[in-house]
Each structure stands twice: as C-alpha cells, then as structure tokens.
N, C-alpha and C positions, 0 to 999 in steps of 0.2 A: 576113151570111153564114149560111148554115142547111144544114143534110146533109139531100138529099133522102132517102138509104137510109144505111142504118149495119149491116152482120153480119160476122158472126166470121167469117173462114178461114183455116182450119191455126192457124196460132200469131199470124193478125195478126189489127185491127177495118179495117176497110175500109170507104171513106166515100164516096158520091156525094154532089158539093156542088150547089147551087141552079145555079151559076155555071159546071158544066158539067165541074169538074175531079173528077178520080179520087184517092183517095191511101191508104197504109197506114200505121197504126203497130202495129209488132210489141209484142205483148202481153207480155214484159220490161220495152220499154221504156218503156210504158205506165203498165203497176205502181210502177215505179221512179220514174216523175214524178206519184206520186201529190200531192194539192197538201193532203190533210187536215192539220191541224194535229197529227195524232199520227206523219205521215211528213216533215212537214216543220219542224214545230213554231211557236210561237205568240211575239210580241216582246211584250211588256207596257210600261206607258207609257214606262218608261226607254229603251226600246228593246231589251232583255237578251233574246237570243233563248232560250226554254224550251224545250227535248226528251226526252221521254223515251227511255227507252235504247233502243238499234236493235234491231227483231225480224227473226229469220232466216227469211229465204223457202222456202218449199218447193215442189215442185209447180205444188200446188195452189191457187198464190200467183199463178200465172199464166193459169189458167183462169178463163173469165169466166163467169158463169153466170143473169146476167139484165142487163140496161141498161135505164135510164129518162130518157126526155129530162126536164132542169130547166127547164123558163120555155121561150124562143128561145134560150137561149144557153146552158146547159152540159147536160151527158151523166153519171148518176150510175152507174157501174160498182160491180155485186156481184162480187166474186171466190170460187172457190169455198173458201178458205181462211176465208171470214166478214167480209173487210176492204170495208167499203161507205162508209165515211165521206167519201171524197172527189169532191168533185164540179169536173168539168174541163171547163174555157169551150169551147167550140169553138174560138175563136184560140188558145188553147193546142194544144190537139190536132191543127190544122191546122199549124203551126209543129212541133211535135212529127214529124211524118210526112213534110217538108221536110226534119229533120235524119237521118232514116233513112236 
C-alpha cells in the first residue's frame, strides 16, 4: 500500500491511497501516536520498558510543518514544536485514520 498524495487540511493529514481509498487523521491524534522511542519509550533485553518523563503539548505540538516520505513505507512528520523523531509506517497511519 502507498499514498498516492499526502497534504494538511485544517487540523487533519489527508491521504490518497494507490488503492483508490480516501482517508484522515486528525493531527492530535496523530502527534499523540507518535511511535519514537522518546513518546513511546524503548524495552531493553529484559524487556523493562524505559520512558522518559511525559512532555506537555502545546500548540504548536500539533502543527506540522514539513513531511518526508521514508523508503515505500513510512511518513517522517516535523511538528512545529521541533518533535521529528518519529517515523510512522503507512499501516499505522492507515489504521489510525479507521479509528477516527
């Protein structure tokens, strides 16, 4: 599966697929299923999951302000708060915009 187009409107990313379907996820809930290991945090061999402490959202936490596709398969969102680290597969993001 591949997004033929990917652009912001209003407060959501909005996605044509190869496959003909339409879909959105609101840029909340977007931010909020970020998959970096500083939002979601990282297990080490034991399995002990590590997180650093939660940071509060702002804004500007929800404004996206550049996208870069990774490889075929994922989408790396800049937010304009400075958070770019996490990079989200398309099957995430397509699932994601199903639960909206």
């Amino acid at each position: 599966m591949r997004a033929e187009s990917i652009q912001v409107i209003g407060g959501a990313l909005a996605f044509k697929w190869t496959d003909g379907a339409e879909s959105f996820v609101e840029l909340p809930a977007l931010r909020r299923a970020c998959p970096c290991a500083s939002c979601r945090g990282e297990t080490d061999v034991m399995g002990v999951l590590h997180k650093g402490p939660e940071k509060p959202l702002s804004q500007r936490s929800f404004e996206i302000v550049r996208l870069a596709e990774v490889g075929t398969y994922g989408l790396q969102v800049y937010w304009a708060d400075g958070h770019s680290t996490g990079i989200f597969s398309l099957d995430q993001i397509r699932k994601l915009s199903a639960a909206d």
